[in-house]
C-alpha positions as a Markdown table, in Angstrom:
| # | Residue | x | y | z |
|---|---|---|---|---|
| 1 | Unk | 88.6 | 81.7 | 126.1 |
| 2 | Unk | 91.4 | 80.5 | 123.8 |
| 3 | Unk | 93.6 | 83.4 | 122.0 |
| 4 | Unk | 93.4 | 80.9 | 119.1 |
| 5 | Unk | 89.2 | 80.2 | 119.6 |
| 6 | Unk | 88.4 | 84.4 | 120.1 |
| 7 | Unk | 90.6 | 85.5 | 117.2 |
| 8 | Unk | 90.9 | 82.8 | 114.3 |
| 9 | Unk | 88.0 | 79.9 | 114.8 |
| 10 | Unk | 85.1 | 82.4 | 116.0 |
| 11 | Unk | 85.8 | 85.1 | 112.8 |
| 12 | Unk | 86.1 | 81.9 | 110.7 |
| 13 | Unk | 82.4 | 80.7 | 112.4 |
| 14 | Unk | 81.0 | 84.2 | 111.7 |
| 15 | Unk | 78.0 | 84.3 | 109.0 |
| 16 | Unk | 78.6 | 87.6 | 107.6 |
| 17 | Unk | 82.1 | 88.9 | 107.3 |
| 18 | Unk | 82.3 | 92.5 | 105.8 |
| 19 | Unk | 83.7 | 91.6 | 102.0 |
| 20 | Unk | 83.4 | 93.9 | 98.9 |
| 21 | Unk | 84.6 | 91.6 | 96.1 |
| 22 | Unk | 87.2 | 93.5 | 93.8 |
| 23 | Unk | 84.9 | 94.8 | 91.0 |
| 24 | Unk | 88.1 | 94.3 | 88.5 |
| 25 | Unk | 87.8 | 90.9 | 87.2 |
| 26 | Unk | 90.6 | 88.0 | 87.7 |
| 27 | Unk | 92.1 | 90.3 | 90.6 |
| 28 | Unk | 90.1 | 89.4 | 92.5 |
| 29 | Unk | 91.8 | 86.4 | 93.5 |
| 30 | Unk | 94.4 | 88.1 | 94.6 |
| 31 | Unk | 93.0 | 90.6 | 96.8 |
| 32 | Unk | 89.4 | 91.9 | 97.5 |
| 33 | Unk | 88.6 | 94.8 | 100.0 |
| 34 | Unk | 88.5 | 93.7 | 103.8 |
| 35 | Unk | 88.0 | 95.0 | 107.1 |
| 36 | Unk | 91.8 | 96.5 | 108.7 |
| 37 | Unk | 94.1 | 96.2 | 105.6 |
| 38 | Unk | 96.6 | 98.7 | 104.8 |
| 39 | Unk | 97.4 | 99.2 | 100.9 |
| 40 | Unk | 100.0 | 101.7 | 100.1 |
| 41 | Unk | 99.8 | 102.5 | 95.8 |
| 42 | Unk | 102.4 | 104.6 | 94.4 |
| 43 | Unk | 103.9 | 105.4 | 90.8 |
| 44 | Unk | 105.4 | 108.4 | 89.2 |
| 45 | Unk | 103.2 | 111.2 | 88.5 |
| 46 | Unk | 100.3 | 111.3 | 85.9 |
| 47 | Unk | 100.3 | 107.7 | 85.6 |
| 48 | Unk | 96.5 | 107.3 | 87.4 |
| 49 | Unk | 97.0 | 106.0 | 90.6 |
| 50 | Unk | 94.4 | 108.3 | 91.8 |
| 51 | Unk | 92.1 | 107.2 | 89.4 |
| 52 | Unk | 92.5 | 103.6 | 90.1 |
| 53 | Unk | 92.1 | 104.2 | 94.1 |
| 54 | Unk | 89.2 | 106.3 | 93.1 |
| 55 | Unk | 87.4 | 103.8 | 90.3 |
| 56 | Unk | 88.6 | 100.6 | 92.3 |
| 57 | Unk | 88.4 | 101.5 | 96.4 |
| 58 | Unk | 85.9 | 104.3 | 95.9 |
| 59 | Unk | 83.1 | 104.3 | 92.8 |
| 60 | Unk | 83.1 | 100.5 | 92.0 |
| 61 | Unk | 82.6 | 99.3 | 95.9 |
| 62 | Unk | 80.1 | 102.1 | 96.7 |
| 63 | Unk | 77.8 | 101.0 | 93.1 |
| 64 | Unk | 78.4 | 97.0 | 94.5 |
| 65 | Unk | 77.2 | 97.9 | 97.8 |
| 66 | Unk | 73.8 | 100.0 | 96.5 |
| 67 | Unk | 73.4 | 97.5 | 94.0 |
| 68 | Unk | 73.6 | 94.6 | 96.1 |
| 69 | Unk | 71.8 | 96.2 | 99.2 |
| 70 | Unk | 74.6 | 95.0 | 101.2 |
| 71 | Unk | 74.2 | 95.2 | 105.1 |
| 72 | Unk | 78.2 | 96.1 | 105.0 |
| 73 | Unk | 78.6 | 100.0 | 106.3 |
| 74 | Unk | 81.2 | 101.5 | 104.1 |
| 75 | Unk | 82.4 | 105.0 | 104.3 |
| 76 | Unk | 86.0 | 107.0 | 105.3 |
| 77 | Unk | 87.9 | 110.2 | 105.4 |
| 78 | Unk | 89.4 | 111.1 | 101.9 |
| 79 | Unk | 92.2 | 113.9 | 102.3 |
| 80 | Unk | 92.7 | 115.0 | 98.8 |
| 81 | Unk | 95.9 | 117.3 | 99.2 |
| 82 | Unk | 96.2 | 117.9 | 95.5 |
| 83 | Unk | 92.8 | 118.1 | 94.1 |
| 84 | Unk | 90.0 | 121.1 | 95.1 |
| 85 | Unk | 86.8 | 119.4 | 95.5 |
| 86 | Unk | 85.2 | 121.4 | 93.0 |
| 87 | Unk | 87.3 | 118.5 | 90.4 |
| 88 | Unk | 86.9 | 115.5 | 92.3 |
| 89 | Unk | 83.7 | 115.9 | 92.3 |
| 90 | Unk | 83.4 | 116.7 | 88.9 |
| 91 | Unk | 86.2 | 114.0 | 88.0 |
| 92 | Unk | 83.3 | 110.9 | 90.1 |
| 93 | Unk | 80.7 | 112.9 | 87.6 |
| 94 | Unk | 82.9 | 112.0 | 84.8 |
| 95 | Unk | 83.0 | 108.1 | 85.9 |
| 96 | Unk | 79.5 | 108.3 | 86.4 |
| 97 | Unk | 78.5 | 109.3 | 83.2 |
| 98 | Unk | 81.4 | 106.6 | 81.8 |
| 99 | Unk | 79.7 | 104.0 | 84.2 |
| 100 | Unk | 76.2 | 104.5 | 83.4 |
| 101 | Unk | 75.9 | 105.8 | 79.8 |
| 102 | Unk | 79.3 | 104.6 | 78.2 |
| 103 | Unk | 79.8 | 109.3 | 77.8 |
| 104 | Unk | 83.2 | 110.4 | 77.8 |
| 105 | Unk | 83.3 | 113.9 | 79.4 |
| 106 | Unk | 86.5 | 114.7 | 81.2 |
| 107 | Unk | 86.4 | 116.3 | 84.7 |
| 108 | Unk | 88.1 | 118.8 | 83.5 |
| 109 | Unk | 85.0 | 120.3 | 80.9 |
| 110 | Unk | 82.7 | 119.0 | 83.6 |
| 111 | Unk | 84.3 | 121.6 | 86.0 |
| 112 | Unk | 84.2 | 124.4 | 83.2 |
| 113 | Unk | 87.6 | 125.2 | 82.8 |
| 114 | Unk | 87.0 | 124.2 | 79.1 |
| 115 | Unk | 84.4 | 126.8 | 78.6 |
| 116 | Unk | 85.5 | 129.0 | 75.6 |
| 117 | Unk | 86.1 | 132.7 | 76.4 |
| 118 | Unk | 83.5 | 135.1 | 75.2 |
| 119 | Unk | 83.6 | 138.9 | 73.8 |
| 120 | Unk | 81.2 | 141.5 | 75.5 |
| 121 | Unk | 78.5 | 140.4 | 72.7 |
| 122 | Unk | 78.7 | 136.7 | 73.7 |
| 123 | Unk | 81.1 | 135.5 | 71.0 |
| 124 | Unk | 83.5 | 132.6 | 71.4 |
| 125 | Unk | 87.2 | 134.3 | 70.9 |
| 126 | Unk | 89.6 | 132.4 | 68.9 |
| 127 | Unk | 88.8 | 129.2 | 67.2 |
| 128 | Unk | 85.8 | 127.0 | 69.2 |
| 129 | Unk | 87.2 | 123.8 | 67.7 |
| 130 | Unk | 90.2 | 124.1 | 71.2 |
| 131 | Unk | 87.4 | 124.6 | 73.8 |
| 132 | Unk | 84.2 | 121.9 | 75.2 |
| 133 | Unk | 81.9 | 123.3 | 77.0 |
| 134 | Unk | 78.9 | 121.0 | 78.1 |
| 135 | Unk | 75.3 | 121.0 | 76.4 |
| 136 | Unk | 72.1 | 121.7 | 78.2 |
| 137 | Unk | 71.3 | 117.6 | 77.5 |
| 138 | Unk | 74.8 | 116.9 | 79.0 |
| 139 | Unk | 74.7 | 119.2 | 82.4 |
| 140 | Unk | 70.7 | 117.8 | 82.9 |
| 141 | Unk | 72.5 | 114.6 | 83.4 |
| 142 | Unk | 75.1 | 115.6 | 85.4 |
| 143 | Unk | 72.0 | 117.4 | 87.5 |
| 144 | Unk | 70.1 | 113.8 | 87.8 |
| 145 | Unk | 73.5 | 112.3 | 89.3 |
| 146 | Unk | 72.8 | 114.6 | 92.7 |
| 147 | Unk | 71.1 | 112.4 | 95.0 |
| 148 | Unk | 74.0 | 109.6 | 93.7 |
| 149 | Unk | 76.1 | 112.4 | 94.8 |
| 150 | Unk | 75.2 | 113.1 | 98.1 |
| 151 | Unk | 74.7 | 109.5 | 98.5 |
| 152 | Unk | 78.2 | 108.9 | 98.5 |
| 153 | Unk | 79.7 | 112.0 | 100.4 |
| 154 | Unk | 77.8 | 111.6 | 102.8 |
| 155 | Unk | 79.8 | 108.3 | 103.1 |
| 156 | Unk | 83.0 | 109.3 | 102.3 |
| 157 | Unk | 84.3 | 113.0 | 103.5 |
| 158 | Unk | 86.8 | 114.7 | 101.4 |
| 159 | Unk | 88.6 | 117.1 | 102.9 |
| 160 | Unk | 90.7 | 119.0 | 100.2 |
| 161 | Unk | 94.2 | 121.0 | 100.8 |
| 162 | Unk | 97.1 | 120.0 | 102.5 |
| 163 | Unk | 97.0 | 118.6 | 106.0 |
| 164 | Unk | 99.0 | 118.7 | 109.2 |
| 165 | Unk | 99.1 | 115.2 | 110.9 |
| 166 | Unk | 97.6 | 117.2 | 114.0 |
| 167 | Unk | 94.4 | 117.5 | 112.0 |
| 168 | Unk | 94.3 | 113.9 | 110.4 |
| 169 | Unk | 94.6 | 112.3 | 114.5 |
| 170 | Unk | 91.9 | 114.6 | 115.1 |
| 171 | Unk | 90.0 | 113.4 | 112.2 |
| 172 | Unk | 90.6 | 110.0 | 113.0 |
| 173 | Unk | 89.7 | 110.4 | 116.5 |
| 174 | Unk | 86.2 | 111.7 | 116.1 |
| 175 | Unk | 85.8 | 109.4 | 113.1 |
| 176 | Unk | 86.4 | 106.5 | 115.9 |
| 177 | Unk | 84.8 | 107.8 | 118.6 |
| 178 | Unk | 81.1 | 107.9 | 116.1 |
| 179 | Unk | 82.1 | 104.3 | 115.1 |
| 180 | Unk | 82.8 | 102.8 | 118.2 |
| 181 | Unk | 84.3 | 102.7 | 122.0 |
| 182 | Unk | 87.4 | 102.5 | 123.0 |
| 183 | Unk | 88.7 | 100.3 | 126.0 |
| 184 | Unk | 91.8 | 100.2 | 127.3 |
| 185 | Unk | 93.7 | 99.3 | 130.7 |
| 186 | Unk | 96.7 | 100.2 | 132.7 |
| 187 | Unk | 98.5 | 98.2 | 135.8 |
| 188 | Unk | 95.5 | 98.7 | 138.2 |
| 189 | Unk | 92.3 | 100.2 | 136.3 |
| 190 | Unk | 90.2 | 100.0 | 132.9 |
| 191 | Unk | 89.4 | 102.8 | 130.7 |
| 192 | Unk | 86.1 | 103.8 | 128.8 |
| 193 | Unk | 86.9 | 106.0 | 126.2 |
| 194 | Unk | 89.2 | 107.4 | 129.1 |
| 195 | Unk | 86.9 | 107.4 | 132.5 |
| 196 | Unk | 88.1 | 104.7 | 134.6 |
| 197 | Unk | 85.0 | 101.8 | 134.9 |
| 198 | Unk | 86.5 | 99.0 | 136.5 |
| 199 | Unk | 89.9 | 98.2 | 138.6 |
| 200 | Unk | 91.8 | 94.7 | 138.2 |
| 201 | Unk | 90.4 | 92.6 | 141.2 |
| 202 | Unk | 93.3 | 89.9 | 141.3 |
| 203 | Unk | 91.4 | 87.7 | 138.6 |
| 204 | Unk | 94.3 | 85.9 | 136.6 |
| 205 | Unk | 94.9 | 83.4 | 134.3 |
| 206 | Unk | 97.4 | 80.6 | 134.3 |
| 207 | Unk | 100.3 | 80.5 | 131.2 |
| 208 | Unk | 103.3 | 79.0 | 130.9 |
| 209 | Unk | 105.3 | 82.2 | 131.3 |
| 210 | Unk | 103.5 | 82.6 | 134.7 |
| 211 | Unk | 99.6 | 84.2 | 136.1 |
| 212 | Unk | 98.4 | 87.1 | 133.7 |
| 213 | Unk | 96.4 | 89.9 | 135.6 |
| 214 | Unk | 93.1 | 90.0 | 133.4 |
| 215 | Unk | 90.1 | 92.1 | 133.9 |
| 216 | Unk | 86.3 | 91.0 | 133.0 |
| 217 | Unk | 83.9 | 93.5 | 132.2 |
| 218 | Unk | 80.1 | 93.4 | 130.3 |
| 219 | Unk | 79.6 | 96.1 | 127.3 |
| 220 | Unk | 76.4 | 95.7 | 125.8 |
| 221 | Unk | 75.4 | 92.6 | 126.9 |
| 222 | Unk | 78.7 | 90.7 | 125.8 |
| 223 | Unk | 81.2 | 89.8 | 127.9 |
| 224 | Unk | 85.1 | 90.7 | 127.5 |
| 225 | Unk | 88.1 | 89.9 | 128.9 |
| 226 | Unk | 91.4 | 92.2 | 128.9 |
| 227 | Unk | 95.3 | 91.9 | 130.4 |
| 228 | Unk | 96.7 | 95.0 | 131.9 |
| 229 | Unk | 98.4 | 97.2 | 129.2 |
| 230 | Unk | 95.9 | 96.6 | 127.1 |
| 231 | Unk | 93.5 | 98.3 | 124.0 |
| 232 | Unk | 90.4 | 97.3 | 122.3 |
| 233 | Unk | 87.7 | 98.9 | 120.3 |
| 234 | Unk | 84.2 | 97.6 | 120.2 |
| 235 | Unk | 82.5 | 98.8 | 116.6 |
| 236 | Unk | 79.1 | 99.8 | 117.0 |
| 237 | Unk | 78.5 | 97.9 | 113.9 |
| 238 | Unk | 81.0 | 95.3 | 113.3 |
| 239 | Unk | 80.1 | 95.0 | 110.0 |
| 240 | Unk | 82.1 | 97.8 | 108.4 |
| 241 | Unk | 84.4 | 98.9 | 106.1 |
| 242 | Unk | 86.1 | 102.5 | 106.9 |
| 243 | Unk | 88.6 | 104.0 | 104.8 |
| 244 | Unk | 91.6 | 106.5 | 105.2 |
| 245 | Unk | 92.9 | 107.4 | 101.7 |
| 246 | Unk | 95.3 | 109.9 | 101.6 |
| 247 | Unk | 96.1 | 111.4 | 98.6 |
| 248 | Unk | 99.9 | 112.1 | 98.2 |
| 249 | Unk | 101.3 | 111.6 | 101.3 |
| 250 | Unk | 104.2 | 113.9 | 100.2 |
| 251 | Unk | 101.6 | 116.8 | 100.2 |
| 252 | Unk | 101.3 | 116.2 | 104.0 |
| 253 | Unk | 102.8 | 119.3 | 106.3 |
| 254 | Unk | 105.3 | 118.8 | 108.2 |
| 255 | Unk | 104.0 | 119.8 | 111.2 |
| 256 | Unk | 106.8 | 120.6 | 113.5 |
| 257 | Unk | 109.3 | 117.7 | 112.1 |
| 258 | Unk | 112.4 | 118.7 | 110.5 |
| 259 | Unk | 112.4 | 116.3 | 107.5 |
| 260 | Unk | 108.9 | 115.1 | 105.4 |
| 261 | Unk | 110.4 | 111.5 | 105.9 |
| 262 | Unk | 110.0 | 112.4 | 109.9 |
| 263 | Unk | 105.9 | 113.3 | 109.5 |
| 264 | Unk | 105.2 | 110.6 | 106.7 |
| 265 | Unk | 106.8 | 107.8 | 109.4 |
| 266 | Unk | 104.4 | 109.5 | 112.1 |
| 267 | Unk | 101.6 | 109.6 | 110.1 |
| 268 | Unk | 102.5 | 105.7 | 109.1 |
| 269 | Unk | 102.5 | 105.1 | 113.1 |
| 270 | Unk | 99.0 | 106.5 | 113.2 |
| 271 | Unk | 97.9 | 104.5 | 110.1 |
| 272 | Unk | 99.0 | 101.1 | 111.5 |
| 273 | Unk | 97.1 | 102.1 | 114.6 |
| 274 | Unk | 93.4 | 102.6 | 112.8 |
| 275 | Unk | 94.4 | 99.5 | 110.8 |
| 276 | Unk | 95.3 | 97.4 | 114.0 |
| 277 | Unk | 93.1 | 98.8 | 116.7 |
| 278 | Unk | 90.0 | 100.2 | 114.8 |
| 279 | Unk | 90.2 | 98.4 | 112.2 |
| 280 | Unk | 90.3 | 101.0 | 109.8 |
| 281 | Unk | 91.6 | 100.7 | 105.9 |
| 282 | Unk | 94.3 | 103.3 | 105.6 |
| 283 | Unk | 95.2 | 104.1 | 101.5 |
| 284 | Unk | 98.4 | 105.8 | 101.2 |
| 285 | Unk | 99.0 | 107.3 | 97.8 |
| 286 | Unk | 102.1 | 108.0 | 97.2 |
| 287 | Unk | 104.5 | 109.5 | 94.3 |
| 288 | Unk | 107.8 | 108.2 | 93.2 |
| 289 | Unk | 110.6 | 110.7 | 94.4 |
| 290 | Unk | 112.5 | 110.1 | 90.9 |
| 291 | Unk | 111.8 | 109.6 | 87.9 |
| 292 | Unk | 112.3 | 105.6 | 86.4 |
| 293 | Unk | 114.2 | 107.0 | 83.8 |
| 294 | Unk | 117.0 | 108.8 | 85.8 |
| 295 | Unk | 120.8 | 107.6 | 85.3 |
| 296 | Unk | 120.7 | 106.1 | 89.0 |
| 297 | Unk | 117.2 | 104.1 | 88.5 |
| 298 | Unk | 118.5 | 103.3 | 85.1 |
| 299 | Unk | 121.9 | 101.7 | 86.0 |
| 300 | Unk | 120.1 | 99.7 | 89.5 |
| 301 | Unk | 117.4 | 98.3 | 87.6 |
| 302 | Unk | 119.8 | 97.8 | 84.4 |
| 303 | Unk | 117.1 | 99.3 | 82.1 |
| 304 | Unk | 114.2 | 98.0 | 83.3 |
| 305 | Unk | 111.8 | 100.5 | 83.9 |
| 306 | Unk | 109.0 | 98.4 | 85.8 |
| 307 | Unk | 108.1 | 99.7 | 88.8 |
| 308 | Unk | 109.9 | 98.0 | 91.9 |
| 309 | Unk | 109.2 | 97.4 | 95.8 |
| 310 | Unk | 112.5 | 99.2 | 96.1 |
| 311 | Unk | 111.2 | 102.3 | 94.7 |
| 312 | Unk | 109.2 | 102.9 | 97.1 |
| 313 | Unk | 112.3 | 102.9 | 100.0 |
| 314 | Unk | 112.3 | 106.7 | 100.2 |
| 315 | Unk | 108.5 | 107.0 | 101.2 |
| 316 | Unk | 109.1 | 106.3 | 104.0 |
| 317 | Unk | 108.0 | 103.0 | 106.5 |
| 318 | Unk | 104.4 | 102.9 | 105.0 |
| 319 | Unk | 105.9 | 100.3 | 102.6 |
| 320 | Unk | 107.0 | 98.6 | 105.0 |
| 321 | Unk | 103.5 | 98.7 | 106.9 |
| 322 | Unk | 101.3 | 98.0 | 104.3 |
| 323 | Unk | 99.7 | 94.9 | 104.1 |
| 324 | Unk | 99.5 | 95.3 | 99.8 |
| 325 | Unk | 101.6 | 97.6 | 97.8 |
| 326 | Unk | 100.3 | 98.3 | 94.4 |
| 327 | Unk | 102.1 | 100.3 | 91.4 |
| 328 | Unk | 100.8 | 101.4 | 88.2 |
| 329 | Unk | 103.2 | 101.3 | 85.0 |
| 330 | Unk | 102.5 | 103.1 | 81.3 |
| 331 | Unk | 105.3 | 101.0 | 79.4 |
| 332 | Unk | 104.1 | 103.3 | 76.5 |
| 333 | Unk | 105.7 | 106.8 | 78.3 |
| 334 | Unk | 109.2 | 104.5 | 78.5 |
| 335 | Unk | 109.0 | 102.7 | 75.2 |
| 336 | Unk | 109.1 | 99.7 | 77.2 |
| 337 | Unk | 108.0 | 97.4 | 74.8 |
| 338 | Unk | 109.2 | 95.2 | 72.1 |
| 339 | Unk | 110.0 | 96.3 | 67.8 |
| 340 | Unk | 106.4 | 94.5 | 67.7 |
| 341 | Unk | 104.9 | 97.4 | 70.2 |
| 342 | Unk | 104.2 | 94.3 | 72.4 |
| 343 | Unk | 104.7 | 94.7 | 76.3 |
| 344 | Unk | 103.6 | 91.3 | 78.4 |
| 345 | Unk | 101.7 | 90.0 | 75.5 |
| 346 | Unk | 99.6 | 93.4 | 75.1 |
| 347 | Unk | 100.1 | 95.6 | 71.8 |
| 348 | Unk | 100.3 | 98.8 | 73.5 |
| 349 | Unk | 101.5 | 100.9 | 70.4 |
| 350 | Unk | 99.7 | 99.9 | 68.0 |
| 351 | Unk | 96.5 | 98.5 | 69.7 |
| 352 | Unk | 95.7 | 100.2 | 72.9 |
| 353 | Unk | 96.6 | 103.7 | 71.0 |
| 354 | Unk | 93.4 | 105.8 | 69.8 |
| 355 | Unk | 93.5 | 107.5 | 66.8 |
| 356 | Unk | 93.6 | 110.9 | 68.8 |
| 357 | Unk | 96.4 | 109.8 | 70.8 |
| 358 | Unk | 95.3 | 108.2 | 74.3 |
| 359 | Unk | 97.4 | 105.4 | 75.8 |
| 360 | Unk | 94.7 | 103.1 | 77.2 |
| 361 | Unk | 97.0 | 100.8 | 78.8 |
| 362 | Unk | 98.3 | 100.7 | 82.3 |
| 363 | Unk | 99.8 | 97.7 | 84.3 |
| 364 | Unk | 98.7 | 97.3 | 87.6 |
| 365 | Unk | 101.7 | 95.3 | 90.0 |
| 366 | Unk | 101.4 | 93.7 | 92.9 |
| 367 | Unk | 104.5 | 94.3 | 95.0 |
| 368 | Unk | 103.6 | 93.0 | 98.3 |
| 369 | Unk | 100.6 | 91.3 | 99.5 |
| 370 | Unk | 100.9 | 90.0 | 103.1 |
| 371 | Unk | 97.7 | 87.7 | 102.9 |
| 372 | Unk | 98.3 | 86.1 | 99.7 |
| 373 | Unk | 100.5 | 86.3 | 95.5 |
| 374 | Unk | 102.6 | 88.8 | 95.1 |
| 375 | Unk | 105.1 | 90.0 | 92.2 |
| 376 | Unk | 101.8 | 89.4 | 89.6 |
| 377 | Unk | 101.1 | 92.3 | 87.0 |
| 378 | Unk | 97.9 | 92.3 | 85.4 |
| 379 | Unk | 96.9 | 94.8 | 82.1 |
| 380 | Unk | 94.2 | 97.6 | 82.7 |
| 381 | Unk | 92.1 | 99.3 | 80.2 |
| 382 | Unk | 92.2 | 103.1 | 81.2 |
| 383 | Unk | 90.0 | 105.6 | 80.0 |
| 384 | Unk | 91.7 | 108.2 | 81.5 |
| 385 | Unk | 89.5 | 110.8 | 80.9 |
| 386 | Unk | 86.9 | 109.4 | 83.1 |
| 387 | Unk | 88.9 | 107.8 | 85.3 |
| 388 | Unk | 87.5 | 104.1 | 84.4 |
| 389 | Unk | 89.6 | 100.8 | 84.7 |
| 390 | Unk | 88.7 | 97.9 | 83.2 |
| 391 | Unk | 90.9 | 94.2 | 83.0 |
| 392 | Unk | 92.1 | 93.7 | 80.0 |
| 393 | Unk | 91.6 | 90.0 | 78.4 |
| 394 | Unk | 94.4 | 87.3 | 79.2 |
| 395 | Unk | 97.1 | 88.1 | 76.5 |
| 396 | Unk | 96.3 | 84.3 | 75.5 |
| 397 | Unk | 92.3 | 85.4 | 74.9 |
| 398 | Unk | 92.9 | 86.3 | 71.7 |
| 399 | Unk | 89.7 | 86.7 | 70.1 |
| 400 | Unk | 88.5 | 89.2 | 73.2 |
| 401 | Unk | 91.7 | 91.1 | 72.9 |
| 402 | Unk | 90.9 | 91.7 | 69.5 |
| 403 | Unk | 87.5 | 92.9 | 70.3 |
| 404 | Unk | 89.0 | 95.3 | 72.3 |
| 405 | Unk | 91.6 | 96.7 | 69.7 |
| 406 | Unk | 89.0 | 97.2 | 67.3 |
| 407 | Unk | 86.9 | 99.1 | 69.6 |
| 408 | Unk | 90.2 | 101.3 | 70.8 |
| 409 | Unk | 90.7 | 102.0 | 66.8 |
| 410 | Unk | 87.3 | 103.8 | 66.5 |
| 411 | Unk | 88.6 | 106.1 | 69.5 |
| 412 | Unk | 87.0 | 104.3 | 72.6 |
């Protein structure tokens, strides 16, 4: 069969091609979520890239999917290196409650670190007005969301503390090896998953450059056709979505290599391999080694503060694997915006600011996108305390932006 037939024209001819449709509105034109892409998101710290891998990669897809009874399979290995579980799961409670009832309850008093401190008689010490802890309505609710809950980690596993990239292969492997087979050849024999099945009989095929030694085998009824040298994994459902997500990459051990740039490039090896081979989704989260305000990012970028593709040069070669690199920007932290409070059309001083203090605005960038429009920023809505993104109105949409304003000025 032609190259060009088996691996553009057929996937083009295919009915159902695994697709969850990017939940934030107008992005998705630029990118949805698809089978084998690698998306590396980075920005300084307490930004929210978290939050948006969580809320856009995680929440929103898996609420599409039950919603739509989609026959995609979705789920992945989340190594949370900074995070216990005990708050991520009490941070996807938060966005649950945020998603479902329109209830702000941070993670944080979710995981009862706000509870005040008590007396040996049971009273609150100090003033009760610094402390939140949750009411018997409020934890019922956050009871009901258990079978959501387990739903979705049984899914997605998150694994919490740091990790050597010994243990991630490992991961990987076994997460592979439930999903699928894996075929591959040498010079004389073909592999199952290792055990040799078949040895090259002389079959070729004629190119220009000369005969190819190929090998044809039948796996489950279908036939395939390989070249010496060669790998190939066979889903057991094609259909799928699996992701990777690791969460920072600069928490990862080193794991017998001198330098953290050494283990992030190996990890980035083992990446592209699950994206290529497997088809996996790998999402690298990574944090900016410097701040944007230092004297040296100051004087290359000459004062602008946006984030950069170039910032992201000392992670490492994940930038230079990923298929989309994404950054999230607060222009509020940097004053980054106009004597008007205006910053790309948005008011973020005076209009995305609640009267208790929150900065609801981030700007998402679009560094690098390999499979369509790049160097685009678009402006998010962030509820930060339960980790909720939402596009904000064309600056030129006016009378919606407004609506949002007023609805940020009553503290939302």
């Amino acid at each position: 069969m032609s190259i060009y037939t088996e691996k553009l024209l057929n996937e083009i001819d295919k009915k159902d091609i695994p697709l969850i449709p990017n939940q934030l509105e107008r992005i998705g034109s630029i990118f949805n979520i698809v089978q084998a892409r690698y998306t590396l998101i980075g920005s300084i710290s307490g930004v929210g890239k978290t939050s948006y891998v969580d809320d856009s990669f995680i929440l929103k897809p898996f609420e599409w999917l039950r919603s739509t009874k989609s026959k995609i399979h979705f789920e992945g290995l989340y190594y949370s290196m900074e995070r216990r579980l005990k708050f991520k799961l009490a941070k996807f409670a938060s966005w649950k409650l945020f998603e479902d009832k329109g209830i702000r309850i941070s993670g944080e008093t979710i995981s009862g670190n706000n509870k005040p401190p008590r007396d040996e008689n049971g009273n609150i010490i100090g003033n009760p007005k610094f402390y939140r802890e949750l009411t018997k309505d409020e934890r019922k609710l956050i009871g009901s969301y258990t079978p959501w809950m387990d739903e979705l980690l049984d899914l997605i596993e998150i694994k919490d503390g740091a990790k050597t990239i010994s243990e991630i292969v490992s991961d990987i492997e076994n997460l592979r090896r439930r999903l699928g087979t894996l075929i591959t050849t040498d010079n004389t024999t073909l592999y199952q998953e290792g055990v040799p099945k078949k040895q090259f009989s002389g079959e070729t095929k004629n190119t220009k450059k000369g005969n190819v030694s190929i090998i044809t085998f039948t796996y489950k009824n279908k036939v395939y056709t390989m070249k010496q040298n060669d790998k190939l994994y066979i889903p057991n459902n094609p259909n799928m979505i699996v992701y990777i997500v690791i969460d920072h990459v600069g928490k990862i051990k080193l794991d017998g290599y001198n330098t953290k740039k050494q283990s992030i490039d190996a990890l980035d090896e083992i990446l592209t391999e699950a994206r290529d081979i497997y088809g996996f989704n790998p999402i690298v989260i990574s944090q900016f080694n410097r701040s944007l305000s230092d004297i040296t990012r100051m004087k290359y970028s000459k004062g602008n503060l946006e984030p950069m593709y170039e910032d992201f040069k000392e992670t490492g070669n994940p930038v230079e694997s990923a298929d989309l690199v994404l950054s999230l920007f607060n222009p509020y932290k940097y004053q980054s915006y106009d004597d008007k409070g205006q910053y790309k059309g948005y008011n973020i001083k005076h209009g995305l600011l609640t009267p208790g203090g929150s900065q609801r605005f981030r700007s998402l960038h679009i560094l690098k996108n390999s499979f369509g429009i790049d160097q685009i920023t678009f402006g998010l809505r962030f509820t930060g305390e339960s980790m909720y993104f939402s596009t904000l109105p064309h600056p030129d949409d006016l009378n919606n932006l407004a609506k949002v304003y007023e609805d940020i000025a009553i503290g939302n």
